[in-house]
C-alpha positions in Angstrom: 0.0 0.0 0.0 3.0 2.3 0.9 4.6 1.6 -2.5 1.5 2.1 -4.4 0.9 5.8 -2.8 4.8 6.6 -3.3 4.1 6.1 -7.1 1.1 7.6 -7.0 2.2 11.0 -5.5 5.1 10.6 -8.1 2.6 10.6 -10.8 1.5 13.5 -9.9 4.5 15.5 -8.9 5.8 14.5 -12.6 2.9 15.5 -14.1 2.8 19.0 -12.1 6.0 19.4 -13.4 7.6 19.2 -10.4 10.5 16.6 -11.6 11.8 19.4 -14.5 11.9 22.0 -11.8 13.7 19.5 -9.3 15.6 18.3 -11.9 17.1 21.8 -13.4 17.2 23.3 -9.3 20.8 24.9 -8.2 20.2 22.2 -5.4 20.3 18.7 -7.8 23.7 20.0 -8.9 25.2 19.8 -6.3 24.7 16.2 -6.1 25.8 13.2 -8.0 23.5 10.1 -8.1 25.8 6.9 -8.6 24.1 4.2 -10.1 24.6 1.0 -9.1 23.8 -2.1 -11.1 24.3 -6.2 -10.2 22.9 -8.1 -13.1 21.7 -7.6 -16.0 19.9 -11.3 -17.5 21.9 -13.6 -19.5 18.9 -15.5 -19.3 16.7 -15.6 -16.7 18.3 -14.5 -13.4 15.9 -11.3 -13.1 13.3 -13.9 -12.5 15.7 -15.9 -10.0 16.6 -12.6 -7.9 14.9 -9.6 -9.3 16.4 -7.4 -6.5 19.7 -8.0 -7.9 19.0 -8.5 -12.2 17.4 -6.2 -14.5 16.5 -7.7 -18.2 18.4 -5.7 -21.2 15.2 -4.4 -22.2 14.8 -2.6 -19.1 18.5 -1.8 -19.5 18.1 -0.5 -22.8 15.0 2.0 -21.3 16.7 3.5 -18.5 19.5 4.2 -20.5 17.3 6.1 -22.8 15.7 8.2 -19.6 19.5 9.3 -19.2 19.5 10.4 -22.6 16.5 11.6 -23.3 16.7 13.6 -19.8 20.2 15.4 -21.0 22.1 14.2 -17.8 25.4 14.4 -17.3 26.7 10.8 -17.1 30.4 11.0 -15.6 33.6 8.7 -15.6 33.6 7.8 -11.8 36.6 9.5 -11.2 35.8 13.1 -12.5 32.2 13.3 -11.2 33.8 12.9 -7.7 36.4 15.5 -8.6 34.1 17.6 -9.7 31.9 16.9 -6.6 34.5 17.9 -4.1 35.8 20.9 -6.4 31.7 21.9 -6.1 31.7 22.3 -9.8 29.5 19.2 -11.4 27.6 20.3 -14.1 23.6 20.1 -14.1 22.2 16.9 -13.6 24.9 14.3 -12.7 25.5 10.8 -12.5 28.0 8.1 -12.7 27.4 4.3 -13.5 29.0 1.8 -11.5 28.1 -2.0 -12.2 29.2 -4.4 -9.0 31.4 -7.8 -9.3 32.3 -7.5 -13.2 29.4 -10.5 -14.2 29.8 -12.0 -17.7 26.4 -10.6 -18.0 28.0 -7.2 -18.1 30.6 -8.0 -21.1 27.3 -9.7 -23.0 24.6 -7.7 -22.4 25.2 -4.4 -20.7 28.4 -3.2 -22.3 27.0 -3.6 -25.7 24.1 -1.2 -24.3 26.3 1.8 -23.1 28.7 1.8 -25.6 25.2 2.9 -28.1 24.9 5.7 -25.9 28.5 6.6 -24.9 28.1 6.6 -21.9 31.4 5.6 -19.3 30.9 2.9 -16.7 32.6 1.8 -13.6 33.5 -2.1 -12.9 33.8 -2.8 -9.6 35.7 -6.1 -10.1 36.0 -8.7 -8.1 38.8 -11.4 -9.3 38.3 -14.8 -7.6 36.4 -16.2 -9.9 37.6 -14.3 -12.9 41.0 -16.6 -12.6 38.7 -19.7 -11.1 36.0 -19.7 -14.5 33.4 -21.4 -12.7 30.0 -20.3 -11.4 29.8 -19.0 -7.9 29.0 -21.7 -5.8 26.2 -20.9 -3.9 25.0 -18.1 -6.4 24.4 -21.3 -8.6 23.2 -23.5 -6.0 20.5 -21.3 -5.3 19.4 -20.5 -9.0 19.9 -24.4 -9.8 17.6 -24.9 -6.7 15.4 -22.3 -8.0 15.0 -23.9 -11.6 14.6 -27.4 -10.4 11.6 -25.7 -8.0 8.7 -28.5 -10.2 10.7 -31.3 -9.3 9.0 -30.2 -6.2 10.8 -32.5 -2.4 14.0 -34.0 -3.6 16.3 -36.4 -1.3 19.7 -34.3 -0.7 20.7 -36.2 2.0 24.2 -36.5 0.2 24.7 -32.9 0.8 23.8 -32.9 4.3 20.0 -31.8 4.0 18.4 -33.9 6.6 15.1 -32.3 6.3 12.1 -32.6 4.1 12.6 -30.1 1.3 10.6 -28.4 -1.0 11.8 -26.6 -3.5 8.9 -24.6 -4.3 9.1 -22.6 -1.2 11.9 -20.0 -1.4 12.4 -19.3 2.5 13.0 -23.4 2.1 15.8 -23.1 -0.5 17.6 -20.6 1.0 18.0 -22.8 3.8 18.8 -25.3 1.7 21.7 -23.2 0.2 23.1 -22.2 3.8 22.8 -25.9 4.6 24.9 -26.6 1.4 27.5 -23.6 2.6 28.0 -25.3 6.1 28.5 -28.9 4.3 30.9 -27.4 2.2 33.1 -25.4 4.5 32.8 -28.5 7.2 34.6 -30.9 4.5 36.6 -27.8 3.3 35.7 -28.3 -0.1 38.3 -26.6 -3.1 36.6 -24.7 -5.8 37.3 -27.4 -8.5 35.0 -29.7 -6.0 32.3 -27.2 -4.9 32.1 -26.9 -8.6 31.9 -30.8 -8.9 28.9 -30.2 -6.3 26.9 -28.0 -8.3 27.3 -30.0 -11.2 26.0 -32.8 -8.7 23.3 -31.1 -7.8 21.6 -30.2 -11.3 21.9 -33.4 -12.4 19.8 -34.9 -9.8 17.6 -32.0 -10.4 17.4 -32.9 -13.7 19.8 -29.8 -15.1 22.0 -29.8 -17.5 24.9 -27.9 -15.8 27.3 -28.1 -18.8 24.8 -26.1 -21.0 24.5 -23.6 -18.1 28.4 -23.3 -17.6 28.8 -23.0 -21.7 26.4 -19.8 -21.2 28.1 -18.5 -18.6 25.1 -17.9 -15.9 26.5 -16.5 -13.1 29.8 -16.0 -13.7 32.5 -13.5 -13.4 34.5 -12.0 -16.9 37.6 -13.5 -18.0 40.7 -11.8 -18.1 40.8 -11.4 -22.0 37.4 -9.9 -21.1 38.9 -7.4 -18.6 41.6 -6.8 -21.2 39.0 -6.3 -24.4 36.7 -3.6 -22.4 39.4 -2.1 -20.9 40.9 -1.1 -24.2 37.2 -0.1 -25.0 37.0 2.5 -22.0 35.7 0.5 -18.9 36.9 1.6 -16.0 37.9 -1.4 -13.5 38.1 -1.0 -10.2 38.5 -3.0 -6.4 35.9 -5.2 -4.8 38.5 -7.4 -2.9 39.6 -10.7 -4.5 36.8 -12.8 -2.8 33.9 -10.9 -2.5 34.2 -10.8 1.3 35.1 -7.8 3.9 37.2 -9.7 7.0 36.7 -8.4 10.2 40.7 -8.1 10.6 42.8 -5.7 9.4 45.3 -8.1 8.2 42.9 -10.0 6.4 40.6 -7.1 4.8 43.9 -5.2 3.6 45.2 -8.7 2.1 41.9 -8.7 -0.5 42.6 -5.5 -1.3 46.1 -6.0 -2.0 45.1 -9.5 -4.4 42.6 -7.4 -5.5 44.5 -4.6 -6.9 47.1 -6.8 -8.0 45.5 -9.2 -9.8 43.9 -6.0 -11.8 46.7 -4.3 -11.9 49.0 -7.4 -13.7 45.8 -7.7 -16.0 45.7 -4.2 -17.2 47.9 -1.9 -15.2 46.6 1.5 -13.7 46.9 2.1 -10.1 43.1 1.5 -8.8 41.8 3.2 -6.2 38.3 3.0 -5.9 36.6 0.7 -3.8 33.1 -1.4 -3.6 31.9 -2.9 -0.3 31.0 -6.3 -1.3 27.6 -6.6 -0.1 27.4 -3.1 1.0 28.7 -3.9 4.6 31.2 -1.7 6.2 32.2 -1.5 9.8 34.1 2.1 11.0 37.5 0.6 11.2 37.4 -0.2 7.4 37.7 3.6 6.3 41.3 3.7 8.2 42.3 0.4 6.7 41.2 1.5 3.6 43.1 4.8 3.6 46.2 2.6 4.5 45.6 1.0 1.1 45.4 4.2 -0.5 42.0 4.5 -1.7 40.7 7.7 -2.4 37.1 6.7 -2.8 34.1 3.8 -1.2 30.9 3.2 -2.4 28.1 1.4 -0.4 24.7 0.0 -0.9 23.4 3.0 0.8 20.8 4.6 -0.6 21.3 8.5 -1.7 22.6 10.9 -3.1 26.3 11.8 -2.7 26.9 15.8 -1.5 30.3 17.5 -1.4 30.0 17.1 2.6 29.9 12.9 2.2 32.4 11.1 3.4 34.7 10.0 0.5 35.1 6.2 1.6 31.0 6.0 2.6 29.2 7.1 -0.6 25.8 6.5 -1.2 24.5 5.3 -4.2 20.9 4.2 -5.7 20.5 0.4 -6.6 18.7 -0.3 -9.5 16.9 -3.2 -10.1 13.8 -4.7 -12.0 12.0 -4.1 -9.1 12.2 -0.5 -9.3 9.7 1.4 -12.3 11.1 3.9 -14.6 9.4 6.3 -12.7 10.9 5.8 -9.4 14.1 5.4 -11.2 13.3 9.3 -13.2 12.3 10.3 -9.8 15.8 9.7 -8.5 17.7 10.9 -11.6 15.6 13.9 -11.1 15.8 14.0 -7.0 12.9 13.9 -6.3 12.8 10.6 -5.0 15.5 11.8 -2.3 12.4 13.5 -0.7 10.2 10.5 -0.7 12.0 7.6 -0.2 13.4 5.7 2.9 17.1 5.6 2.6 18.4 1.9 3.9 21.6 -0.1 3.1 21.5 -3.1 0.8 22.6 -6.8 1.1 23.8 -9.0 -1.6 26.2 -11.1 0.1 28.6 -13.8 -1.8 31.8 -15.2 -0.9 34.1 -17.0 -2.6 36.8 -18.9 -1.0 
């Protein structure tokens, strides 16, 4: 009911004219909505987890609201320049896509480069070098697809209670269930993989026709190298998606971060993603150790010359969202109306 009186009062405020006014005020430019994007559908992840994939179509569409809307879309780097120099022109944004997906190289690369507009990788390298499916990523979308195969016996992977597949709050158990089993028998990659490839097949999946299209997995290196010759802008998201609690640890992904980007295509990379949006307060001294300059969350906002540099917010877009809540926001508007919480999208790779 909330939702539907939000867009309701948007209708209106849009059609009042309220948006152009908000949109064109001497208060939107002196902020700089960063976009952030998870997935965009290889297949049919937006059905899967539609808080975290959009389709290309919807892609396609809000890239034409930037377009259409004559914002300023920014390299990272120089809108948050600009936003700390106070001189962004009207109507800014900046595009940053989280992880570095296949699904970005195959379906939302080709989309920017048709409007030139730069983008932001936030890449995490793990399984860039491992080249296999992120293990519970996949075991929750196999579970998800094998859903009409209705209770299944996984006793072999240490499920010991009735499960049904059509129940969602059942398969994420299912999956944490499958996480503890793993780590208990301290699985490699090369056999969590053998797992999931396990799993599918009893499922009834054919996990080989899944791998060849490269669901849920994270670019190559010839990948990295192709799209950064092409303009994309790769940056750090630690090596295994994962934000330890020690400094010792938390500084060592960002150090096999950076260097495995940095062997791949040079540069010195010093912007940051929280994986998962989750930050504690002793990260931002860690981070500053490691010499970045710049941290984006999953919280939602817009990002002022007064924010702090290592806890930006940024808006998450998703298929959930309509293209009018997502104008709304390019516009600000939707700063006025919305709740602003942090996000969750938690892997990690190991």
């Amino acid at each position: 009911m909330l939702r539907q009186l939000r867009r309701a009062a948007l209708t209106i405020l849009k059609r009042s004219g309220s948006f152009e006014l908000v949109k064109n005020s001497n208060w939107r430019q002196q902020k700089l909505l960063i976009l952030c994007y998870h997935g965009v559908s290889v297949e049919d992840e937006d059905q899967w987890r539609p808080y975290l994939y959009m389709t290309a179509e919807q892609l396609d569409r809000r890239l034409n609201i930037l377009r259409d809307g004559r914002y300023a879309v920014l390299p990272l780097a120089e809108a948050l320049q600009r936003l700390y120099r106070k001189d962004l022109p009207p109507r800014s944004v900046a595009l940053t896509f989280d992880d570095g997906g296949y699904d970005f190289y195959k379906r939302a690369w080709p989309a920017l480069k048709q409007y030139d507009f730069p983008a932001t990788v936030y890449l995490t390298t793990y399984y860039s070098a491992a080249q296999r499916p992120i293990f519970n990523l996949i075991v929750s979308y196999l579970l998800w697809k094998g859903q009409y195969a209705a209770r299944v016996d996984l006793a072999e992977y240490g499920i010991d209670f009735p499960t049904d597949l059509r129940s969602g709050e059942s398969r994420e158990q299912i999956v944490s269930r499958m996480l503890e089993w793993t780590e208990r028998r301290s699985l490699s990659g090369k056999e969590k993989d053998q797992t999931a490839a396990s799993l599918a097949s009893r499922l009834g999946i054919d996990y080989e026709t899944l791998c060849r299209k490269r669901i849920l997995q994270i670019m190559n290196s010839n990948e990295v190298k192709q799209l950064t010759s092409e303009g994309v802008d790769f940056q750090l998201h630690t090596h295994r998606h994962r934000t330890p609690a020690t400094e010792e640890l938390f500084r060592r992904e960002i150090r096999d971060n950076r260097e495995w980007i940095i062997n791949l295509i040079g540069g010195g990379r010093e912007h940051f993603c929280y994986p998962s949006g989750a930050y504690r307060p002793e990260f931002l001294s860690w981070l500053a150790k490691e010499k970045v300059v710049s941290a984006t969350t999953c919280d939602t906002g817009l990002a002022t010359h007064a924010s702090n540099p290592l806890l930006l917010p940024r808006l998450i877009d998703t298929s959930m969202r309509t293209d009018l809540e997502f104008e709304s926001w390019l516009s600000g508007v939707g700063h006025f109306l919305s709740r602003r919480s942090p996000g969750a999208f938690a892997y990690v790779a190991d």
